[in-house]
C-alpha positions in Angstrom: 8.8 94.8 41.0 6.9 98.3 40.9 5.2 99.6 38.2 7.1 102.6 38.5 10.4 100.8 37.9 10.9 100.8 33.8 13.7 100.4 31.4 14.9 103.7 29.6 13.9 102.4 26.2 10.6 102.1 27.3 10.3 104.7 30.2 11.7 107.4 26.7 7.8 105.7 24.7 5.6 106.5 27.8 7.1 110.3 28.6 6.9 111.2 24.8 3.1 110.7 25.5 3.0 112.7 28.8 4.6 115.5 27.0 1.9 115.5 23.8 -0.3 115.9 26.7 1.9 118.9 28.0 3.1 117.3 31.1 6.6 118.7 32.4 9.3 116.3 32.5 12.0 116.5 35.9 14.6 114.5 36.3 16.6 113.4 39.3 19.7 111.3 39.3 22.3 109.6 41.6 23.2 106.7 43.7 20.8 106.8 46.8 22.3 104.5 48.7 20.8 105.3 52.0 17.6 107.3 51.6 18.2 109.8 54.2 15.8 113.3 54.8 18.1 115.3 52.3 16.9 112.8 49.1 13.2 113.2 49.9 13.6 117.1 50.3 15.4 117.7 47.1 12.6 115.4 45.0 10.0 117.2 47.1 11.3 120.2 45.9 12.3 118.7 42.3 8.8 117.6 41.8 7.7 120.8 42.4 9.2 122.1 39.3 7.3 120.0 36.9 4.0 117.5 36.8 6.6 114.0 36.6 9.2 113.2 38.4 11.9 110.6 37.1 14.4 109.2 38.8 17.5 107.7 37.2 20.3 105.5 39.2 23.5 104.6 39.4 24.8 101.1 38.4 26.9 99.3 41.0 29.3 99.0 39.0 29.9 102.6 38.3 29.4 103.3 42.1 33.0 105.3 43.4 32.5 106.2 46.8 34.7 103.3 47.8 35.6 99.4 47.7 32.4 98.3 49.6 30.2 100.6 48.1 27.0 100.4 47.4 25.6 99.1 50.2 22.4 98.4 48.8 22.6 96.8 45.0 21.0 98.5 42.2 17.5 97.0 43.1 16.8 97.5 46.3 17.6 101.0 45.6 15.4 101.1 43.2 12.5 99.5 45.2 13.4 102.1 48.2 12.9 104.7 45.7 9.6 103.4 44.2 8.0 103.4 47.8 8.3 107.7 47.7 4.6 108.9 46.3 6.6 112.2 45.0 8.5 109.7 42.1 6.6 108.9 39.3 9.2 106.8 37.4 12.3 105.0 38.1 15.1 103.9 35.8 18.2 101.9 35.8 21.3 103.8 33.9 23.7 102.1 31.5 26.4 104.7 32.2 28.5 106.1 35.1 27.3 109.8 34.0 23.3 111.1 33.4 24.4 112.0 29.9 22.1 108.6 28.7 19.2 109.2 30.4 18.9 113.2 29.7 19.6 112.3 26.1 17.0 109.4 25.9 14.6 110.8 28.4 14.6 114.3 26.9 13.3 116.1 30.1 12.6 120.1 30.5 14.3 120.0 33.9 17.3 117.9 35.4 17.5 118.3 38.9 20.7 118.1 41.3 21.7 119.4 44.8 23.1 122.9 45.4 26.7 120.9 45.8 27.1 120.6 42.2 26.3 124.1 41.6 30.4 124.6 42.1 31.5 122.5 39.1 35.0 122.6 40.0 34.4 120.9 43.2 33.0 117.6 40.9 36.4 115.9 40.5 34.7 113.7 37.8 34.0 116.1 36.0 30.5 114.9 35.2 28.1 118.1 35.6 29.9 119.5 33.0 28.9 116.7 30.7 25.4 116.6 32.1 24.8 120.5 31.7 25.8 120.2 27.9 23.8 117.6 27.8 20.4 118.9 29.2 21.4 121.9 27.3 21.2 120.2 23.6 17.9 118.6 24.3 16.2 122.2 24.6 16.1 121.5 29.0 17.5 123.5 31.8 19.4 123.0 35.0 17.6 123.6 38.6 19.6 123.2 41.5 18.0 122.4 45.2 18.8 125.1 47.9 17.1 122.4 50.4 20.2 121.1 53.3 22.3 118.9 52.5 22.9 115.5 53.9 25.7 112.7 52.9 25.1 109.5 52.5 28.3 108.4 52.7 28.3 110.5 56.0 25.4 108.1 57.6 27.0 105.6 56.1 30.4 105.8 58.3 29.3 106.9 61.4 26.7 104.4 62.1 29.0 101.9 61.1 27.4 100.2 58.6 30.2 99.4 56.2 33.3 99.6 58.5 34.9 97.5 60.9 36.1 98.9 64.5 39.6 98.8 63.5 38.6 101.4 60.4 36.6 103.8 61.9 39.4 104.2 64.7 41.9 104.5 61.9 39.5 107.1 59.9 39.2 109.1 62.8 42.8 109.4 63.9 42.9 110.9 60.2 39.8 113.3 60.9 41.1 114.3 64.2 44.4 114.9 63.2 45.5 118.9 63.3 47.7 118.3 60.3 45.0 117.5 57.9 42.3 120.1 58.8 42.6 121.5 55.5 43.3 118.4 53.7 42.1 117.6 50.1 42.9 114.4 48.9 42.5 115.6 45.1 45.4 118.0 45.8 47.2 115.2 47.1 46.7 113.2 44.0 46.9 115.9 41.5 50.2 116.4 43.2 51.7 113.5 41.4 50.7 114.9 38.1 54.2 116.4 37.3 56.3 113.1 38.0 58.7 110.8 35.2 58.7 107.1 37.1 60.8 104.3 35.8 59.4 100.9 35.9 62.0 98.1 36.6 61.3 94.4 36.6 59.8 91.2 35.0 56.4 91.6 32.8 54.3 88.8 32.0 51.2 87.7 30.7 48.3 86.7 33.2 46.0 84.5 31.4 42.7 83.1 33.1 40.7 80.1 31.6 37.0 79.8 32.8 36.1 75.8 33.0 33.3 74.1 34.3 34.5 71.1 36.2 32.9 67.6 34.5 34.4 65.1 37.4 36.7 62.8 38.0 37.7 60.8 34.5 37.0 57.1 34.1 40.1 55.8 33.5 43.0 57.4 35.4 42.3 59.8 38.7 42.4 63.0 37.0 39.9 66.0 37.3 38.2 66.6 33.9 37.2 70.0 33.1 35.3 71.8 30.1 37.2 74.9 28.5 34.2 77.6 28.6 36.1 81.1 28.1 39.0 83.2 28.3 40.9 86.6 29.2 44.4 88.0 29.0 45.6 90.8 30.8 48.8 92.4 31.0 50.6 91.6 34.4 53.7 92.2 36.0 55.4 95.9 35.7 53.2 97.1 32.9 50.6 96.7 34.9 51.9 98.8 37.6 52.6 101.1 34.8 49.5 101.2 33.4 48.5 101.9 36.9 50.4 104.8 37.2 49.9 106.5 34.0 46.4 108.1 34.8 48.8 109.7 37.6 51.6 110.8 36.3 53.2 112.7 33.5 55.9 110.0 32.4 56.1 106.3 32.7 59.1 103.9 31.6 59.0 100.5 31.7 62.8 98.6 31.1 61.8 94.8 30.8 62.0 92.3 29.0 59.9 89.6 26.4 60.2 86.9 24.6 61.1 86.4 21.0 57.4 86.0 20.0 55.7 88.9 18.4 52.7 88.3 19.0 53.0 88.4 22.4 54.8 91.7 22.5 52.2 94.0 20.3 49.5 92.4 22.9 51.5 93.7 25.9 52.3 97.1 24.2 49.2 97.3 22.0 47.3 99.0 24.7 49.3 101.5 26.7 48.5 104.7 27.1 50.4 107.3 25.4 52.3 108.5 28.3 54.2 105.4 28.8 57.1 104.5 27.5 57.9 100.5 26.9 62.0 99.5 26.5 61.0 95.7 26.0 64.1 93.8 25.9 63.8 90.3 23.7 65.0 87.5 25.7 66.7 85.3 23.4 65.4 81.5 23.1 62.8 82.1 25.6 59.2 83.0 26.1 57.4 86.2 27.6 56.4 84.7 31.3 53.1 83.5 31.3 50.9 82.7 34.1 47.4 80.8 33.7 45.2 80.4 36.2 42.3 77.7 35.9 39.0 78.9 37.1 36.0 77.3 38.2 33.3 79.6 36.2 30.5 78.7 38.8 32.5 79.9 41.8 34.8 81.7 40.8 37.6 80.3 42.4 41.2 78.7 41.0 41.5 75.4 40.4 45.4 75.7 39.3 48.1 77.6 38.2 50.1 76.6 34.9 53.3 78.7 34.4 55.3 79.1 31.3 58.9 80.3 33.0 62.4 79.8 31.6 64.2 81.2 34.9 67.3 81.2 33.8 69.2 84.5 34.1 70.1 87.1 31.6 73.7 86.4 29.8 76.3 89.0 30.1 75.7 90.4 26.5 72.2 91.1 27.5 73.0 92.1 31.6 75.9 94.3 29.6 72.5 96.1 27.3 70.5 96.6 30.1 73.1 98.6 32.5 73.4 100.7 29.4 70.0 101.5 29.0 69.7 102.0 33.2 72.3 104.5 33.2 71.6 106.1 30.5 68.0 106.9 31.6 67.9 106.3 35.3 68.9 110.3 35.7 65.5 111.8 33.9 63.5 110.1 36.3 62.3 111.7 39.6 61.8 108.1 40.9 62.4 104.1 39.9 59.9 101.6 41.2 61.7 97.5 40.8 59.1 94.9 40.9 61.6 92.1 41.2 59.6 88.5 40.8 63.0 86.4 41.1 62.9 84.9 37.0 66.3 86.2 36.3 66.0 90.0 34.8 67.3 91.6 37.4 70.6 90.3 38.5 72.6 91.0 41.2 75.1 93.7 39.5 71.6 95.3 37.7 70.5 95.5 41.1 73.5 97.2 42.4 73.5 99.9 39.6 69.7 101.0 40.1 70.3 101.3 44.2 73.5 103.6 43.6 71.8 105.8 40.7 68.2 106.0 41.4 67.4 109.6 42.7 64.1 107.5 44.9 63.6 104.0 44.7 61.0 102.0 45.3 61.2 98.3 45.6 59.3 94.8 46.1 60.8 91.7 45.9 57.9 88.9 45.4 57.8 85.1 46.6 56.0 82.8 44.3 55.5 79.4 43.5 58.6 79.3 41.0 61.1 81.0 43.5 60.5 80.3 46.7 63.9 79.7 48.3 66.4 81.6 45.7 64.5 85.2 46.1 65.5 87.4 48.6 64.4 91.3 48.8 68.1 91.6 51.0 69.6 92.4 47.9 68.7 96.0 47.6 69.6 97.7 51.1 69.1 101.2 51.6 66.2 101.4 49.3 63.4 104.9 50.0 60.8 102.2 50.4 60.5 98.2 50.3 57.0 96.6 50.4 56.9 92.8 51.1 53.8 90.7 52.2 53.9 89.1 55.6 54.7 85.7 54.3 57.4 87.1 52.5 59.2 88.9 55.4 59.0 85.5 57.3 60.9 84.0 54.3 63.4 86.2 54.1 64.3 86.7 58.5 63.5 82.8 58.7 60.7 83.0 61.3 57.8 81.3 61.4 56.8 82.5 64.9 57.9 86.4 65.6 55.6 88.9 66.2 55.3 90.6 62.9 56.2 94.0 64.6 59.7 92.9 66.5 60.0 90.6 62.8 59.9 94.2 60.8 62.1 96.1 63.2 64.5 93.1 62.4 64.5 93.0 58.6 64.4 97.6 58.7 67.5 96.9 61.0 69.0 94.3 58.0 68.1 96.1 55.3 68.2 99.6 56.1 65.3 101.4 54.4 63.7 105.0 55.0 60.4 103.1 54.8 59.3 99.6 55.3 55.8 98.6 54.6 54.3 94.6 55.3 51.3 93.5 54.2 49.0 91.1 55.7 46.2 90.5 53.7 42.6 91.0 55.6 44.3 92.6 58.2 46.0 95.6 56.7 49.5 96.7 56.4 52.4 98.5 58.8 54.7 101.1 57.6 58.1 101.1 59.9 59.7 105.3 59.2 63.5 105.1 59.5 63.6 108.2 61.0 61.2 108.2 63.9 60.9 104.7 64.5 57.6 104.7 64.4 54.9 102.2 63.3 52.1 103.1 61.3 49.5 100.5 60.6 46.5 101.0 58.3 44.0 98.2 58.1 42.5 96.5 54.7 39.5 98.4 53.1 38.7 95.5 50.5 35.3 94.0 51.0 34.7 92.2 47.9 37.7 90.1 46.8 37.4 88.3 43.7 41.2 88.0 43.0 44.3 88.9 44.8 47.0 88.7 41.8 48.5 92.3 41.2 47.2 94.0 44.6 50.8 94.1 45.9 51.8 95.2 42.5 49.1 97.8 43.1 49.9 99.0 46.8 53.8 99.2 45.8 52.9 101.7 42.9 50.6 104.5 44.8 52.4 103.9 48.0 55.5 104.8 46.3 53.5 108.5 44.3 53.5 109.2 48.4 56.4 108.7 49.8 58.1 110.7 47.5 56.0 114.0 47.8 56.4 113.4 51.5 52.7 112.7 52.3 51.4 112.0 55.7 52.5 108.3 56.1 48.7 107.6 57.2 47.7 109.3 54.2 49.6 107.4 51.7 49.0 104.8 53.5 45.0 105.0 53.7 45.5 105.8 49.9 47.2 103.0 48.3 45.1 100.7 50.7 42.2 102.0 48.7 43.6 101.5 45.2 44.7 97.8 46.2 40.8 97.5 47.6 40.0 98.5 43.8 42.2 96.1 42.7 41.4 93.0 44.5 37.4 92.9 43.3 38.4 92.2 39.8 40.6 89.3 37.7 43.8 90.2 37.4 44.7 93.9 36.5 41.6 94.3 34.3 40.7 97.6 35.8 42.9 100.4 35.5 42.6 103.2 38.3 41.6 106.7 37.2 42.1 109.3 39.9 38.6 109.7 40.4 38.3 106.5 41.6 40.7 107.3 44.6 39.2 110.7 45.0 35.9 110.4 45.0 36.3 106.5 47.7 39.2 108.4 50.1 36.9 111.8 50.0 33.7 109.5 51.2 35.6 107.9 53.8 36.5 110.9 55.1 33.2 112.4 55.4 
């Protein structure tokens, strides 16, 4: 590794000496994915300001211009850096902002590009933090006049992070008259002013990280050695949490079991804007879903379910139309995650279709319903979202091709807007009212765990389809947030509009 590269505890020791011996302190920060002419201008021109120049970079993990991004981990971007004679020291942040390294470093200049000179254009909000910060450490602020260049721009049209099928999907967005003045954090703020309703089963995903020991000696079972665990939240709190960094209002009418434990975890951590109306399901527990993980690989080993699918009795069935109609109304739209353990029956189902102002519904196969679940119980829905395998389930085709299959089940099941997914290969949205078909492929590069990604898609896809966004739009959107989704375990990550923001606005480029 280069001498240049240093840690920020003891990069601060060594600049604390360079300034007794009145050296000027500038620093740089960002991602620098692809060093491209416009980096090496602006620390040409930063270096000019002071006698060293420091440059501080982005974690991967803190990286937002989309799913797949960085290209280049944390130290090979480092190492590219190192190999420019104008930078005198490189550092690894801690933190998504500069706020660490400004305060730690102490420098008498922090440098960034003339696009940041418009704070409101920084959807983060980040500058703001970093001026105050540069600010309180006695420093000042320089911006670059030198041209600008995007990396994310290189990035997409040489093709090194999309397939064919994305870049021809990009640029039918780019291309398209419609969007010439489009801002995707319009779009998103757009959603700011909506009350959603949350119908459906919540549960409790729970993953337990082994380390497999063999086969036993004595009976023919695979022996392995409990190393860690993590809970998360699943099911419609999750697509509620989801939702909340969206929108102004969230409810979420489901139900628990009679532990109470279990309950202040699911609750514990919601943000303020949501609203729980947990139901306790008497003699039964909250469903719980553990998944056995091989901690080497990764991977699951098996799924252990705790499920009492039994359905609600009419006492209960008689609470919960009493609470839907009694707060259905305030709600500009009702999203039903229906996973087929019993909440929702059949007459529950029939009140949400003929009160809900929008609704919004998926229907989910799994291991404990395949056969008895069907999404043909709510017709005439806004929008349905299924997964291929699902579809095939429901129109009893193994064979179709999935476009004459989803003309079939919009033709069964009447709704405005049908959308199938298909895993690595994207979705297709069926509109009601044209016919047409829209498909948008997958934009998830690093999948470390599918559970919740339909969950995902069904709530942003649903923000769209309300406000009437360009189906390609919504579309492109809530195939991002899924790609967010689908690199970590479970719903561990919520999705800040940022995050959306700042990956659809680099695609775009």
């Amino acid at each position: 590794m280069s001498n240049k590269i240093l840690g920020l505890k003891k990069l601060s020791q060594k600049l604390k000496i360079l300034k007794k011996k009145k050296k000027k302190i500038v620093l740089c920060h960002g991602v620098f994915d692809v060093l491209h002419i416009g980096h090496i201008n602006h620390f040409n021109s930063a270096k000019k300001l002071g006698d060293i120049l420091v440059v501080s970079v982005t974690p991967d993990k803190f990286v937002k211009k989309g799913p797949n991004r960085p290209i280049f981990p944390l130290n090979i971007r480092m190492q590219s850096l190192s190999a420019l004679k104008n930078i005198d020291y490189i550092t690894a942040n801690t933190t998504e902002t500069a706020v660490n390294p400004i305060l730690d470093l102490k420098p008498d200049i922090y440098c960034k590009g003339k696009d940041y000179k418009d704070e409101k254009s920084d959807h983060t909000r980040n500058i703001i933090k970093e001026v105050r910060a540069i600010k309180s450490v006695n420093g000042k602020i320089n911006y670059t006049e030198d041209r600008l260049f995007s990396s994310s721009n290189i990035i997409n049209s040489s093709n090194l992070n999309l397939t064919n099928s994305q870049m021809k999907f990009l640029k039918e967005i780019r291309n398209d008259k419609k969007n010439k003045n489009l801002k995707i954090s319009n779009l998103i703020n757009s959603f700011s002013d909506l009350k959603v309703l949350v119908i459906g089963e919540t549960m409790i995903d729970e993953y337990l990280y082994c380390d497999a020991l063999g086969k036993s000696g004595k009976e023919p079972v695979l022996a392995v050695k409990n190393l860690h665990s993590e809970k998360f939240i699943g099911g419609t709190l999750s697509i509620a949490k989801n939702l909340s960094n969206f929108c102004k209002k969230v409810t979420v009418l489901s139900y628990v079991g009679e532990k109470k434990e279990q309950l202040k975890f699911l609750t514990n951590k919601l943000e303020k804007n949501i609203n729980p109306i947990m139901i306790p399901k008497k003699k039964s527990c909250t469903i719980i879903k553990r998944r056995i993980i091989d901690d080497v690989n990764k991977t699951k080993i098996l799924g252990l379910y705790s499920i009492e699918d039994h359905l609600i009795n009419k006492k209960e069935e008689r609470s919960i139309i009493k609470i839907i109609s009694k707060i259905i109304g305030k709600h500009d739209l009702v999203i039903v995650s229906d996973y087929g353990h019993g909440f929702i029956t059949d007459k529950v189902a029939r009140l949400i279709i003929a009160k809900s102002k929008f609704l919004s519904v998926n229907a989910q196969l799994n291991s404990a319903n395949v056969g008895y679940h069907t999404i043909s119980k709510y017709k005439n829905a806004d929008l349905v979202i299924i997964n291929e395998t699902e579809m095939r389930h429901e129109m009893r085709d193994k064979s179709e091709k999935i476009i004459n299959l989803i003309k079939k089940l919009a033709l069964k099941i009447n709704p405005k807007f049908l959308t199938v997914t298909s895993g690595n290969q994207g979705s297709i949205t069926f509109v009601k009212k044209n016919k047409k078909i829209f498909h948008c492929p997958a934009f998830a590069f690093r999948v470390f765990d599918k559970i919740g990604a339909g969950d995902t898609m069904l709530a942003y896809l649903s923000l769209t389809v309300f406000k009437k966004i360009n189906t390609k739009i919504g579309m492109f959107i809530s195939s991002l947030a899924a790609a967010f989704n689908v690199e970590n375990a479970a719903n561990s990550k919520v999705l800040k509009k940022t995050d959306i923001i700042k990956s659809a606005e680099s695609y775009l480029k």
